[in-house]
C-alpha positions as CSV (number, residue, x, y, z in Angstrom):
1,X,54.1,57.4,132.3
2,X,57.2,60.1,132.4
3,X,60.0,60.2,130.3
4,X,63.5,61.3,131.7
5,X,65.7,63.0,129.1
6,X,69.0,64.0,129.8
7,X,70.4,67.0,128.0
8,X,73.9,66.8,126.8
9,X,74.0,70.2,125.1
10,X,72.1,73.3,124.3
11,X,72.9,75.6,121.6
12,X,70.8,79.1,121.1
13,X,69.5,81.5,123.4
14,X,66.4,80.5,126.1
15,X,63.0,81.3,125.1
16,X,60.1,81.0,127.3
17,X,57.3,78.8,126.1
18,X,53.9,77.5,127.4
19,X,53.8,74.9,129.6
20,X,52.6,71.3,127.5
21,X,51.4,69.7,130.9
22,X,49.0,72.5,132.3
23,X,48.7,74.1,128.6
24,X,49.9,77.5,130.2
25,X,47.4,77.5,132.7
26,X,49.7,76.9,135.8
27,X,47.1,74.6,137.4
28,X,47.2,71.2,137.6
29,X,45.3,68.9,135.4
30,X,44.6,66.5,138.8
31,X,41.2,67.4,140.2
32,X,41.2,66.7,144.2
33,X,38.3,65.7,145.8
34,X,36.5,67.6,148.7
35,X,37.5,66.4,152.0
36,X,34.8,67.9,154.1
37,X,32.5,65.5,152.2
38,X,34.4,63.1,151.1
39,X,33.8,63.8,147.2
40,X,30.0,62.9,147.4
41,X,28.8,66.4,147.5
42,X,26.3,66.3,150.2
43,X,26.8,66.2,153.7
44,X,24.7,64.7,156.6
45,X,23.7,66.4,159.5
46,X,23.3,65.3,163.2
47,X,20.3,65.8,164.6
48,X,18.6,65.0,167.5
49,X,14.9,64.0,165.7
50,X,15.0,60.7,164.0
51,X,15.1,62.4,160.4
52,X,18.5,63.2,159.2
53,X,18.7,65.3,156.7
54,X,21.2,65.5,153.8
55,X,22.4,68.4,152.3
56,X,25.0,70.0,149.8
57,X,28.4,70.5,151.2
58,X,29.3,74.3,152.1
59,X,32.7,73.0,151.2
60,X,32.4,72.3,147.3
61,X,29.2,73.6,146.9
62,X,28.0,70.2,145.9
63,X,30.6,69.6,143.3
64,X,32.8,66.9,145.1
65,X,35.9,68.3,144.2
66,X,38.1,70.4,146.1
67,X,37.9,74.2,145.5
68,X,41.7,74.8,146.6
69,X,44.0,75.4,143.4
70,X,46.6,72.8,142.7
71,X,49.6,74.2,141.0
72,X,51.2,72.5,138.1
73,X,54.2,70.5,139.0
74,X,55.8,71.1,135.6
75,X,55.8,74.7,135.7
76,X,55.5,75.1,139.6
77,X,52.0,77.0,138.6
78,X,53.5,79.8,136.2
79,X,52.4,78.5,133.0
80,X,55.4,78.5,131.1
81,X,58.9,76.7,130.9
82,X,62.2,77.9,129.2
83,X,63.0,76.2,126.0
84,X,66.1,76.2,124.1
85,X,67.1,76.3,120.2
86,X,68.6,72.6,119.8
87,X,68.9,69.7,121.8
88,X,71.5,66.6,121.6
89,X,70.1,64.2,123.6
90,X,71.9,61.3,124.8
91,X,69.4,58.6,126.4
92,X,65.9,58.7,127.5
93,X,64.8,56.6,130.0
94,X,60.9,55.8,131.1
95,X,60.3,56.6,134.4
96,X,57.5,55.1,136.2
């Protein structure tokens, strides 16, 4: 659940803070999973012989999740957001 605030007015100068929704990490707290296997972590091989054999995914290394970095949507992956000295806030609304 995501809260919409609207910001009326701002007094004091911006200062740059870390991001509360990565932690200043930039990435995205949403794991994705692997789409070469599927998230499973193994794949299975076509063969020819009647034994198929199953092995670890080259993709994810047998991890299931997706090695590609996701970027934090709060911070658009830079870890931190400006911040302001006072806020006068004039409704909040849940957004869902």
């Amino acid at each position: 659940m995501a809260m919409k605030i609207e910001i009326v007015e701002r007094s004091g100068n911006a200062v740059v803070v870390e991001c509360g929704s990565c932690r200043g990490t930039g990435e995205s707290r949403h794991k994705r999973f692997c789409k070469a296997c599927n998230g499973t972590g193994h794949v299975t091989l076509m063969c020819e012989s009647e034994e198929i054999p199953i092995v670890s995914c080259s993709s994810c290394h047998g991890t299931g999740e997706s090695q590609e970095l996701v970027y934090c949507r709060a911070c658009q992956g830079v870890g931190v957001v400006p911040a302001y000295g006072k806020y006068k806030i004039r409704k909040v609304e849940r957004v869902d």
